[in-house]
C-alpha positions as a printed Julia matrix, in Angstrom:
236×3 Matrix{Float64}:
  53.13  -12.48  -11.89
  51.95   -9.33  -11.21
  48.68   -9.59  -11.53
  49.43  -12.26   -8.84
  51.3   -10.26   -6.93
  48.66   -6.88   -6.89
  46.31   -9.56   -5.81
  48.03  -10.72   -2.73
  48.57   -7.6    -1.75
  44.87   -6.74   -2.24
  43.85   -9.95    0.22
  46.05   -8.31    2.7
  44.64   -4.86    2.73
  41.29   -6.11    2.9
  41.94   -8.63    5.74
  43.64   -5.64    7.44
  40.81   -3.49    6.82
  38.25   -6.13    7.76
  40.0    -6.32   11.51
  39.94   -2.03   11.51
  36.42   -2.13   11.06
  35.61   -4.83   13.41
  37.26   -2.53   16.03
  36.11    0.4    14.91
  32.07   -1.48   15.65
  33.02   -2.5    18.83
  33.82    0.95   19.45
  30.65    2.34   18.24
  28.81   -0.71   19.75
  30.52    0.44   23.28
  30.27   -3.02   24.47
  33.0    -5.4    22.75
  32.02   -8.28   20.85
  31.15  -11.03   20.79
  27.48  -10.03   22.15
  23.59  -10.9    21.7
  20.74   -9.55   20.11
  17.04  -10.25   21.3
  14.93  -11.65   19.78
  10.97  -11.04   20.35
   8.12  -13.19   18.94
   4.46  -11.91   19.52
   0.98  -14.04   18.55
  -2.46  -14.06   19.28
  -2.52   -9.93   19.0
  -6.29   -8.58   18.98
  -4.86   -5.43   16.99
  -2.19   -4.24   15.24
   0.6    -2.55   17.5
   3.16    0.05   16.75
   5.59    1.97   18.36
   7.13   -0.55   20.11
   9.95    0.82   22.8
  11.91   -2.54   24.31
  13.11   -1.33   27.85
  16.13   -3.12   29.2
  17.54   -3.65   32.22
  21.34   -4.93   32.91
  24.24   -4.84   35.3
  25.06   -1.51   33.55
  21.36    0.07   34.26
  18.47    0.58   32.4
  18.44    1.58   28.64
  16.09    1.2    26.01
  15.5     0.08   22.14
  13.3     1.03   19.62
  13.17    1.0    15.47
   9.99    2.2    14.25
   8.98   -1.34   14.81
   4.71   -2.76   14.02
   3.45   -6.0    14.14
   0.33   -6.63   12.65
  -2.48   -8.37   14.49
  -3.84  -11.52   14.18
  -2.49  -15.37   15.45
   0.29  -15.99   13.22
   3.29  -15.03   15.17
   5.82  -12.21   13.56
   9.51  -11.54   15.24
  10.78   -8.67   15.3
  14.74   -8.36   16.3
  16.56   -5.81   18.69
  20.05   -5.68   16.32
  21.93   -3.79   19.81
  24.09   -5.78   20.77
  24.48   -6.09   24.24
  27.31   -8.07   26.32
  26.07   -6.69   30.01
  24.03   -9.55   31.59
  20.61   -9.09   31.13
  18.16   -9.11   34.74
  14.66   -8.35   32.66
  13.27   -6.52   30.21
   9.45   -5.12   29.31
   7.88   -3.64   26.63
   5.61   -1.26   25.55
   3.34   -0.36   22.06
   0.17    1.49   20.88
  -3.0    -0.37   20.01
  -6.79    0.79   18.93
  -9.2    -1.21   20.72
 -11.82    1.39   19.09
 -12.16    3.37   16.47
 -10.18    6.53   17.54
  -8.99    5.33   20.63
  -5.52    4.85   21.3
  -4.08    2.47   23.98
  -1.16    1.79   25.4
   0.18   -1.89   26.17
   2.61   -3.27   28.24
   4.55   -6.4    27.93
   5.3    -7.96   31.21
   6.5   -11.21   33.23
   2.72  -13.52   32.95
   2.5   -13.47   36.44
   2.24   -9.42   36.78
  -0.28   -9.37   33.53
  -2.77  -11.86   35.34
  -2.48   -9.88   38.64
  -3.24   -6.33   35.85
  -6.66   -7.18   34.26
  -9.45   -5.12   34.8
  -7.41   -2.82   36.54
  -6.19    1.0    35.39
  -3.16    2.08   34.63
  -3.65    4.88   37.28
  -4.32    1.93   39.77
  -1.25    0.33   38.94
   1.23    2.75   38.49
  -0.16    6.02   40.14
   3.38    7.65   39.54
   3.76    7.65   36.28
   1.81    9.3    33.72
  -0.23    6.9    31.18
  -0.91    9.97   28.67
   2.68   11.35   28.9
   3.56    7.78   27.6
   1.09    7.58   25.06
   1.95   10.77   23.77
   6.13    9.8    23.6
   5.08    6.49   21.82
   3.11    8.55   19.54
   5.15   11.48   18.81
   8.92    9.82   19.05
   9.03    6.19   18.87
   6.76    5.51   15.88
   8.47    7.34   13.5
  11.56    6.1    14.65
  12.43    9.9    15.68
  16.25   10.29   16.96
  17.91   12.01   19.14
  14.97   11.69   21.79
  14.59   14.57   24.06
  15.95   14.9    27.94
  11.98   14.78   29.0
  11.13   11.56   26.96
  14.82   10.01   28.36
  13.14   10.95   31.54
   9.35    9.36   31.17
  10.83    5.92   30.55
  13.82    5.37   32.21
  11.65    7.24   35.29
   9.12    4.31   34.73
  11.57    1.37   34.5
  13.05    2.8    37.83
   9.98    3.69   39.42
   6.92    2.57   39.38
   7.74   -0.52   37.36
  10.09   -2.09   39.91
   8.44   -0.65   43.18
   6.07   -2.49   44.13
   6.23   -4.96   41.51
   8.54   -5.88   39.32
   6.69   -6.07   35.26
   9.97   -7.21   33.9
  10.81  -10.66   32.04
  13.61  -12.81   32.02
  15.75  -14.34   28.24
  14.34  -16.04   27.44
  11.02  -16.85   28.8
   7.09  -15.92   27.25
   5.41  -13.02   28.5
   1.92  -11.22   27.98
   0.29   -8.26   27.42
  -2.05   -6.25   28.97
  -4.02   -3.0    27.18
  -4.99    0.32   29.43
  -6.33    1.56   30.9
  -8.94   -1.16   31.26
  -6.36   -4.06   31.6
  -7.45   -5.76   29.24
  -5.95   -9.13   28.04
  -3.44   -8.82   24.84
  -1.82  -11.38   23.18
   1.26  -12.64   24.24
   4.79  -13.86   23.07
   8.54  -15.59   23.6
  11.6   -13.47   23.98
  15.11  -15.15   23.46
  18.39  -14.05   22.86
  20.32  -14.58   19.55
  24.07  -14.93   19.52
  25.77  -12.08   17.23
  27.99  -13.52   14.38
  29.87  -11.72   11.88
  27.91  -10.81    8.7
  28.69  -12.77    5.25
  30.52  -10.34    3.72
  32.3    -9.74    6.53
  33.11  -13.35    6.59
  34.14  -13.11    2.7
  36.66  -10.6     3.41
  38.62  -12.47    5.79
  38.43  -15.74    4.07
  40.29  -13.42    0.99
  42.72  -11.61    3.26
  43.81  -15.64    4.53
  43.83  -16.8     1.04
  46.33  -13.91    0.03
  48.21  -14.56    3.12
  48.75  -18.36    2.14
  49.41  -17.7    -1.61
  52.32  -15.12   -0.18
  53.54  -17.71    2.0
  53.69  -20.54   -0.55
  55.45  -17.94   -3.11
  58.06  -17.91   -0.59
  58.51  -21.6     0.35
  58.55  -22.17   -3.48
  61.33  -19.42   -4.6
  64.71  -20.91   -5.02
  67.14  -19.89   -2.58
  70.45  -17.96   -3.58
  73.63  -19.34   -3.9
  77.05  -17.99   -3.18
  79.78  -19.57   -5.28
């Protein structure tokens, strides 16, 4: 019986401290659950890319993700999945990477609504967005994102959030909707690369999160059927 009991009372604790921590995330998480995650699927790529920076725009403002994430070229699509979870609606997002279309050449690509990457080819990045510096970016990918550096610098904060509020929405908007496909465009040549879906996962508690609270219920049913089940007193 006391075996039973300790165990009860261990079901308990850890349902208790399964609901702490699921606060305490939300917390951390600054928006409260439930959420979404994003998910973004890329094919067709001439070259590998790397340092991939997701830049996303919602009711709260702009903000951006990144995770040291590659995908490796070639037509066989590869996902890779923004784990933020965001509850803010969601008016676009865009992204941007680092190719080599030659040896020793480094590019950068942008990710963009399909109508805004037809209107780009053949056309510089200069031409395009003459406010915002192409090498500065390159050299942020490069030196930051890619090895999946944190906390970023003011000046870095500043190159890409100045971009997403800049240039990128005035004239044109390069931003995509979730979910929709998008395409890619290389620089500063705008050239034509690859392409992809985006779409938006909904965030679910993780199995052993889920394990935890199906113990803490179990302990709080065994408690309540010990009760039910012990006989009364009686007062003669």
């Amino acid at each position: 019986m006391d075996l039973l009991r300790c165990f009860s009372r261990c079901a308990v604790a850890s349902l208790i401290a399964t609901l702490c921590a699921a606060q305490t995330n939300a917390a951390v998480v600054v928006e409260p659950s439930p959420g979404y995650t994003r998910s973004f699927t890329f094919s067709n790529l001439p070259d590998p890319l790397s340092a991939i920076l997701l830049m996303e725009n919602t009711t709260a403002g702009w903000g951006y993700s990144w995770g040291g994430w590659t995908v490796p070229a070639g037509s066989v699509s590869t996902t890779i999945i923004d784990p933020y979870v965001e509850t803010n609606p969601t008016t676009g997002v865009f992204i941007l990477g680092l190719a080599s279309l030659a040896p020793g050449q480094t590019d950068l690509v942008l990710f963009t609504n399909n109508s805004f990457a037809a209107s780009a080819i053949g056309k510089s990045w200069s031409t395009l967005f003459p406010n915002t510096s192409e090498a500065n970016l390159i050299s942020d990918l490069q030196t930051y994102i890619l090895p999946n550096a944190y906390p970023l610098p003011s000046s870095v904060n500043t190159d890409f959030i100045g971009f997403a509020q800049g240039d990128a929405t005035s004239p044109t908007n390069i931003s995509f909707p979730l979910p929709s496909t998008f395409s890619g465009v290389a620089f500063s040549g705008g050239t034509v690369f690859g392409g992809g879906t985006a779409t938006e996962i909904s965030a679910v508690p993780e199995p052993s999160t889920w394990a935890m609270m199906l113990l803490g219920f179990a302990g709080l049913g065994f408690m309540a059927y010990r009760r039910k089940s012990k006989p009364a007193l009686m007062v003669v």
